[in-house]
C-alpha positions in Angstrom: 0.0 0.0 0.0 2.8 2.6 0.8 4.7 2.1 -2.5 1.3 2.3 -4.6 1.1 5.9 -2.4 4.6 6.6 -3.0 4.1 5.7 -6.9 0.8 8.1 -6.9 2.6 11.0 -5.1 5.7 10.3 -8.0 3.0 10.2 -10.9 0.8 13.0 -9.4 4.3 15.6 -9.3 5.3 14.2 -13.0 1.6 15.5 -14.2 -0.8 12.6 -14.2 -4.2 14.2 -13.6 -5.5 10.8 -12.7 -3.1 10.9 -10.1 -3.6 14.1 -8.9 -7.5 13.5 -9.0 -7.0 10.0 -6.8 -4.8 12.2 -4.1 -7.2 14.9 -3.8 -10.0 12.2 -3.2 -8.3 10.7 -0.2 -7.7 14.3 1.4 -11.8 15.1 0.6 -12.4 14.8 4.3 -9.3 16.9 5.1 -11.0 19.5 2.7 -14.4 19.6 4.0 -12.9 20.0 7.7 -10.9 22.8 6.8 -14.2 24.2 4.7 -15.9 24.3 8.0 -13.3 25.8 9.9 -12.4 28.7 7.4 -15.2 31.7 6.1 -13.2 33.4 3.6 -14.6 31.2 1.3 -18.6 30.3 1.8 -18.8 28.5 -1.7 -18.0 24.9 -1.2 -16.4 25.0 -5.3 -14.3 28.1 -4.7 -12.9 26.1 -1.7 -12.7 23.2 -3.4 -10.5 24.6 -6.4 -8.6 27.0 -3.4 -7.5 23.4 -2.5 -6.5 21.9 -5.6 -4.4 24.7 -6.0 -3.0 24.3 -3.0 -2.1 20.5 -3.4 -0.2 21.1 -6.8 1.7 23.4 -5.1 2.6 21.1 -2.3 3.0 18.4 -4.6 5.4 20.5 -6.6 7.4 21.6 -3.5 7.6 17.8 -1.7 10.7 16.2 -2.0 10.1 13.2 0.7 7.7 11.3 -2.0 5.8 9.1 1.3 2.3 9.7 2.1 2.9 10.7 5.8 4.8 13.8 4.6 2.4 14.9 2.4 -0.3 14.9 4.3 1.7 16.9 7.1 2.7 19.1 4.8 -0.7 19.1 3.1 -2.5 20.0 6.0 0.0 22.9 7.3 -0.4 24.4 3.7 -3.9 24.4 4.0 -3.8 26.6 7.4 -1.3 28.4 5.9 -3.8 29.4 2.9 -7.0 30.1 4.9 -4.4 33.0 7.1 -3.1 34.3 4.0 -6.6 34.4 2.0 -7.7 36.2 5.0 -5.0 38.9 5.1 -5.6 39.2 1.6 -8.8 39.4 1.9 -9.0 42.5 4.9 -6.2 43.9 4.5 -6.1 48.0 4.1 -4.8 49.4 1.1 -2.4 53.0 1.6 -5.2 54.8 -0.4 -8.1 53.8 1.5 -6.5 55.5 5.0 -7.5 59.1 5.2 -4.3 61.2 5.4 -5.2 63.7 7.9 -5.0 67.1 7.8 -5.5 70.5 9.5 -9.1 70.9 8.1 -10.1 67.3 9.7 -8.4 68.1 13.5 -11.5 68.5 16.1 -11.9 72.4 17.7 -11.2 70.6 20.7 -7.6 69.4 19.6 -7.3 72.4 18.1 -7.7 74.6 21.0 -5.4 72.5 23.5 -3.1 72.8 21.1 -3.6 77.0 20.9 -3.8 76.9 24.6 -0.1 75.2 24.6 1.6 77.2 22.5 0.1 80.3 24.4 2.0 78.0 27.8 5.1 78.0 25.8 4.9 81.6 24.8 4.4 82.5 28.5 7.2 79.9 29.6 10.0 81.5 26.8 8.3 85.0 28.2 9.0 84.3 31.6 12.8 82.7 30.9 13.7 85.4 29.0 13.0 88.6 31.1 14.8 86.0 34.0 18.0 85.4 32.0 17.9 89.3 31.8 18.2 89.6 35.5 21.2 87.3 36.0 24.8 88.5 36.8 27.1 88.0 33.6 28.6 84.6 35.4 25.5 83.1 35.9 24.2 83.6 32.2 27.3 82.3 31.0 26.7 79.5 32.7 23.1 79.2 31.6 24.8 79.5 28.2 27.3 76.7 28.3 24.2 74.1 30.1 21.8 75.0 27.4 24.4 74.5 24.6 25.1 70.6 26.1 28.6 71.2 28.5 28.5 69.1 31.6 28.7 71.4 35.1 32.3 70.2 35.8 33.3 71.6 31.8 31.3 74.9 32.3 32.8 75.7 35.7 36.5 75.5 34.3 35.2 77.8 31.4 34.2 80.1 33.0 36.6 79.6 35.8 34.2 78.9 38.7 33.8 76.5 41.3 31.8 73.6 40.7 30.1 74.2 44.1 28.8 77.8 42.8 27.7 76.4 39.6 25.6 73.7 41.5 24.8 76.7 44.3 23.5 78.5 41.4 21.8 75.9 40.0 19.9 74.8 42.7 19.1 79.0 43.5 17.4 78.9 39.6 15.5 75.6 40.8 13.8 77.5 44.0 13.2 80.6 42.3 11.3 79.0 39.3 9.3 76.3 41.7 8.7 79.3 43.7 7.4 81.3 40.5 5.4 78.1 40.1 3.4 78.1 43.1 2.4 82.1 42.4 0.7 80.8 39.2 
C-alpha cells in the first residue's frame, strides 16, 4: 500500500491528472474540515478549487515522495492558505486610510493645542526677562548648560567652582518652583 502511495505522489508531481485526481480524493475529508473551519470562502467550489491549488503546489514543493509527509505538509499548507486568504482578503490598502490634515483636527484638539503654544509663549516669556536679570557669570553659565557642557566643563570655562555652579543651579531651581506656586 505505501509504495502504490509513494508511486501516486511520483506520478501526481510528474503531471498525471488521474493521479492528482485519486490524491485529492483521499484528502476530501481533510477539505471539508478545513471548509468548515475557514469563512473566507462560503462557496463549497471556490474552496474546493482553493484546495487543488494548494495541493499542486505542495506536490510540486515535496521532496520526501511518502504519504505521511504529504499529508503533514498538506494539511499545514492548508492553514497556511486560509491565514493568507484572509490577510488578503481584509487587509487596508495605503489609499483607502485618510491622510489627515488640519481641516479634519477637532476644535477641541485644536484649541489645547492654541492653549499650549500660548504656555510656551508665557514659559520663553518668563525665561527670557529672568536670564535678563542674571549677573554675567550666571548667564554664562546658563549658556554653556543649554548648549550641552557638563557642570564640571562649564565651571573651568568660565573659571568657577563647581560648588557655585551647582549653588546657582539649585538658586534657579527655588526661584522657578517658587514662581510656580504664584501661578
Amino acid at each position: 500500500m505505501d509504495n502504490n502511495q509513494s508511486e501516486l505522489i511520483v506520478r501526481a508531481q510528474a503531471g498525471d491528472e488521474q493521479a492528482f485526481e485519486q490524491i485529492l480524493k483521499q484528502f476530501e475529508g481533510l477539505v471539508w474540515k478545513m471548509y468548515q473551519q475557514q469563512r473566507i470562502r462560503p462557496q463549497p467550489n471556490d474552496w474546493q478549487q482553493e484546495c487543488r491549488v494548494v495541493l499542486h503546489k505542495t506536490l510540486s514543493l515535496l521532496r520526501n515522495q511518502t504519504w505521511a509527509a504529504l499529508t503533514v505538509y498538506y494539511q499545514r499548507s492548508l492553514r497556511t492558505h486560509v491565514v493568507q486568504l484572509w490577510r488578503n482578503e481584509y487587509r487596508v490598502l495605503d489609499f483607502q486610510v485618510p491622510i489627515l490634515k488640519e481641516t479634519i483636527v477637532s476644535y477641541e484638539t485644536q484649541q489645547t493645542v492654541s492653549t499650549c503654544e500660548q504656555t510656551a509663549n508665557e514659559l520663553l516669556n518668563f525665561i527670557a526677562e529672568w536670564y535678563v536679570t542674571l549677573p554675567a557669570k550666571e548667564r554664562e553659565l546658563v549658556s554653556l548648560l543649554v548648549q550641552g557642557y557638563g557642570m564640571v566643563e562649564a565651571a573651568k570655562i568660565i573659571n568657577r567652582s563647581r560648588s557655585w555652579c551647582y549653588g546657582v543651579r539649585r538658586k534657579w531651581q527655588l526661584f522657578y518652583n517658587g514662581e510656580v506656586r504664584k501661578h
